[in-house]
Structures are given as structure tokens and as C-alpha cells.
C-alpha positions as CSV (number, residue, x, y, z in Angstrom):
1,X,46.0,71.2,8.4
2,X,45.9,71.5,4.5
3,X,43.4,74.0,3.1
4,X,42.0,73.1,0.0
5,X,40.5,74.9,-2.7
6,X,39.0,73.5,-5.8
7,X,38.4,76.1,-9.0
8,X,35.8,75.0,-11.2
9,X,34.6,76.6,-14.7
10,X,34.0,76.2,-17.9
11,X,36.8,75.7,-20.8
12,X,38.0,78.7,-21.3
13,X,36.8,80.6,-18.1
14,X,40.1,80.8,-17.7
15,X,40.6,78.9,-14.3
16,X,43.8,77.3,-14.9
17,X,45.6,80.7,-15.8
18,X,44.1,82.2,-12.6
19,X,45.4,79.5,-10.1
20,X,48.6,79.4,-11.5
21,X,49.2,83.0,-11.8
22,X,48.5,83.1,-7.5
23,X,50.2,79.9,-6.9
24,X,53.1,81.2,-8.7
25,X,52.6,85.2,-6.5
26,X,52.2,83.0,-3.1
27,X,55.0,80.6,-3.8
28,X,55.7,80.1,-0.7
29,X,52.4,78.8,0.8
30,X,50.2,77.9,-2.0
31,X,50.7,75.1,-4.4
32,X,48.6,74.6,-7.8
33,X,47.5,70.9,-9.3
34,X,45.2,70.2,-11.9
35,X,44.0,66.8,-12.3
36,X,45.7,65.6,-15.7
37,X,49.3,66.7,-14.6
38,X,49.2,64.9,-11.6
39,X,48.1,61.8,-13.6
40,X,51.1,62.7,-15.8
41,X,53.6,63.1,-12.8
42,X,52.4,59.7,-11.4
43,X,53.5,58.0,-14.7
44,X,56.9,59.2,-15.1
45,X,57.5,58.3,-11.8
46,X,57.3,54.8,-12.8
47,X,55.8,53.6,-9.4
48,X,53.1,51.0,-9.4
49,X,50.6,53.6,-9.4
50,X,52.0,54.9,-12.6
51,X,52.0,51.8,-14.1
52,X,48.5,51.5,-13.7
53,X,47.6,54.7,-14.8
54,X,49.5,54.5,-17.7
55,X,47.6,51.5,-19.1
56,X,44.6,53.0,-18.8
57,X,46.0,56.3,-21.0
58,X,48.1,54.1,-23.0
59,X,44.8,52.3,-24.1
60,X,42.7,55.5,-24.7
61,X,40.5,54.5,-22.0
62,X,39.5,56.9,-18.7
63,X,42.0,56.3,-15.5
64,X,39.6,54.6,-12.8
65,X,37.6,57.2,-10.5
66,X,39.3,56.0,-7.2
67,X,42.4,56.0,-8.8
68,X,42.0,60.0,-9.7
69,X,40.9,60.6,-6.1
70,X,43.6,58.7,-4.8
71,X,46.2,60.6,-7.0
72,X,45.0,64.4,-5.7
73,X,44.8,63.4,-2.3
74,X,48.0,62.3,-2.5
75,X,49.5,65.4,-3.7
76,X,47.6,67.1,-1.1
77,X,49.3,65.1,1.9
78,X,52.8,65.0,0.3
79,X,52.5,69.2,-0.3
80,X,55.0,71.3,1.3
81,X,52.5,74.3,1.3
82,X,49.6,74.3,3.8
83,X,47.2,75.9,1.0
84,X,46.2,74.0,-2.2
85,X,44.5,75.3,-5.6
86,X,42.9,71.9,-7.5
87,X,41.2,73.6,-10.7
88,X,38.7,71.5,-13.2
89,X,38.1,68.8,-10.3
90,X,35.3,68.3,-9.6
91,X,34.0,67.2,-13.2
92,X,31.2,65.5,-12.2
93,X,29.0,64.2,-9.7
94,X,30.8,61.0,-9.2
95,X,33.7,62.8,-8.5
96,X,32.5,65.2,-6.4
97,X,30.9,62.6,-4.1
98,X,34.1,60.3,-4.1
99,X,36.2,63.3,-3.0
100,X,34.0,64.0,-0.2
101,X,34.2,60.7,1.2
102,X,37.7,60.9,1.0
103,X,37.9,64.1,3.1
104,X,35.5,63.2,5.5
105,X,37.6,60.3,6.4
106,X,41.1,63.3,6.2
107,X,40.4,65.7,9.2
108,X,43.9,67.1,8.5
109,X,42.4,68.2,4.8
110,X,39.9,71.0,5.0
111,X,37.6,71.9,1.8
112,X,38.0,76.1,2.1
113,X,35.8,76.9,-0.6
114,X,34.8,76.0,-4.4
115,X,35.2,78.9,-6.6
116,X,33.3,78.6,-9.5
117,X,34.7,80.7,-12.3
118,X,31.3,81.9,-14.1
119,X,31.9,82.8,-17.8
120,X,28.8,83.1,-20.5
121,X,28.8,80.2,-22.9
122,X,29.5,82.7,-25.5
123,X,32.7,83.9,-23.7
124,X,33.6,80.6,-23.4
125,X,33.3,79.5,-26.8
126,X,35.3,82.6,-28.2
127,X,38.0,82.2,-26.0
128,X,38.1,78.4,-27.0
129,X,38.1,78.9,-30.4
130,X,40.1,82.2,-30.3
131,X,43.0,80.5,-28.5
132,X,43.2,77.2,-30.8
133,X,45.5,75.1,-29.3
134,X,45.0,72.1,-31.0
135,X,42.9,69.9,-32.8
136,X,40.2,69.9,-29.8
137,X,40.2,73.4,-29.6
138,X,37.1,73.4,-32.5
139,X,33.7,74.4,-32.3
140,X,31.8,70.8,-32.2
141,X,34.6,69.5,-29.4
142,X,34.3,72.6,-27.5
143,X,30.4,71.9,-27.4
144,X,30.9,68.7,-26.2
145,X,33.2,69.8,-23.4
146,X,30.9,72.7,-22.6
147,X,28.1,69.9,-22.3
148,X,30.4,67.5,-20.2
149,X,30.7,70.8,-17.7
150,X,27.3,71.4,-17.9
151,X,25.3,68.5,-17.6
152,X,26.7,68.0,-13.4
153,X,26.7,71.9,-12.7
154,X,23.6,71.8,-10.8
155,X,24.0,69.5,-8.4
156,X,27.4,70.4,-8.0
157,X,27.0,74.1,-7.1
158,X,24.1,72.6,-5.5
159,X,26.0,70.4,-2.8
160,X,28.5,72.6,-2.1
161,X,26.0,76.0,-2.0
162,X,24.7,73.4,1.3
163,X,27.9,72.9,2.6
164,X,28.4,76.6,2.6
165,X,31.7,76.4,0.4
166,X,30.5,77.8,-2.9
167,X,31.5,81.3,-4.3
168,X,31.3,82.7,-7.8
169,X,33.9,84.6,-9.4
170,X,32.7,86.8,-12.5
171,X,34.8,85.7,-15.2
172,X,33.8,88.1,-17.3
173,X,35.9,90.2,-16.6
174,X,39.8,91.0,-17.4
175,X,42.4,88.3,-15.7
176,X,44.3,90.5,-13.6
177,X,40.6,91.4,-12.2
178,X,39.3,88.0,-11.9
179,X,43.1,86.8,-10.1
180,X,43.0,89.7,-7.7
181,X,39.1,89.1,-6.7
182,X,40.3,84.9,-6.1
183,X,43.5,85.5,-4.7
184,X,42.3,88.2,-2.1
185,X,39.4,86.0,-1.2
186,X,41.5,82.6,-1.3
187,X,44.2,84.3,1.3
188,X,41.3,86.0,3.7
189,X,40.7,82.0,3.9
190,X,44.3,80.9,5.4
């Protein structure tokens, strides 16, 4: 049985750094994806899949919503660790609906929980901005990304608050606080 866990959060609420950070402690039963590397990692590849996926990429365009689900589960089947972190997925409700489709027709995957990373906008936006990255990491794209994450929140934390899955993390605070709070609640799960 695979135990899944998806981290949600704003950009910059910092959820990638916390999943790899306990992925990286718990080697040897938890193992981290985010949605965009597996995309990546299909690609090189060079299966069929990858083909696929690249021509969507290669044209700018968004890789197909059954194709993303398809991709994670996937990983989740092929994982030689028991426990998996998926952080930024969902992204919307589309998403979020597609996936639990997908599991309820997996009994050998198990949704754990969704832990939403909760960070102020303001947080978010200096954390953005102070990090700079790259040419997205500006104060109108961040505002569009914040929007993006946003806009579905609602009925995300909605539909999972009914399923009994949903836990907030305050991500407020510093990271070794915030990774010891997830990790200690993500292992009292397995």
C-alpha cells in the first residue's frame, strides 16, 4: 500500500524545500515528486509518453490533464518507498477531481493527508521577490501565480476538509520549524 501525501501552498510558502528536506532525512522510506520534474523525467526518457509530452512543452502549450495524472500515478506505482510527498499538485480543481478518480479506482494508493502550507500573501510575495530566480520571479508574475493558487483554494481545502485529509501547516514560521511540525506529523501517518 503507497501512502500518499500531497503539499500544497502558495509560491514561496516554501513547500518544495520542506518535502525535500524530509524526503532527503527519510531516505529510505519516503520519496519526493513535484509535478514539473516528473514531466521532465518522462521526456528524457524518450518513451512514447515523452514524446507526447514533449510536443506539448516544445510548443509552449500546457501537457494534457490526463496526461499529468497519468505521469504522477505512475511514479507512485513504480516507487520503491511505500511513502510519497507530491508538492504543488493539486493546482486546481480539475486536477484535484481527476486525481481522485484515479485513486478511487488504485486501492493500493491511499491519500494520507493534504498539507496545506499556509503563508500570508505578503510573506509570499517577499520571499518571491526576495529570492529572484529568474525572470518570473517579478512582482506582476508572482501576482498572477498567487491568483492561479488562489482562485481553486476554496473548494480545494473544501473537498478535502470533507474527506477528513486536510491539515494546515503555519508557514510562517522558520523552515527547520515548519519541516519538523510536517515531518513529525507525515511519519505518525505510516
Amino acid at each position: 500500500m503507497k501512502k500518499l501525501f500531497l503539499i500544497i501552498g502558495a509560491p514561496g510558502s516554501g513547500k518544495t524545500t520542506d518535502a525535500e528536506i524530509i524526503a532527503k532525512r527519510n531516505s529510505d522510506k519516503i520519496a519526493h515528486y513535484s509535478t514539473g520534474e516528473l514531466l521532465r523525467e518522462e521526456v528524457k526518457k524518450g518513451t512514447p509518453l515523452g514524446a507526447t509530452i514533449a510536443s506539448f512543452i516544445d510548443e509552449g502549450k500546457l501537457v494534457p490533464l490526463e496526461i499529468v495524472i497519468d505521469t504522477i500515478v505512475t511514479a507512485i506505482k513504480n516507487s520503491d518507498k511505500d511513502v510519497i510527498i507530491i508538492d504543488g499538485f493539486p493546482r486546481s480543481v480539475e486536477q484535484m477531481k481527476a486525481l481522485d478518480e484515479i485513486l478511487s479506482k488504485n486501492p493500493d494508493i491511499k491519500l494520507e493527508a493534504v498539507i496545506e502550507v499556509v503563508v500570508s500573501e505578503e510573506t509570499a510575495k517577499e520571499r518571491v521577490l526576495g529570492r529572484a530566480r529568474g525572470a518570473d520571479d517579478n512582482e506582476k508574475v508572482f501576482e498572477n501565480r498567487m491568483r492561479v493558487y488562489l482562485e481553486p483554494l476554496p473548494e480545494i481545502e473544501s473537498f478535502y476538509e470533507k474527506k477528513g485529509v486536510l491539515t494546515k501547516i503555519d508557514g510562517e514560521r522558520s523552515i527547520e520549524e515548519i519541516v519538523e511540525e510536517m515531518e513529525k506529523f507525515i511519519l505518525s501517518r505510516v
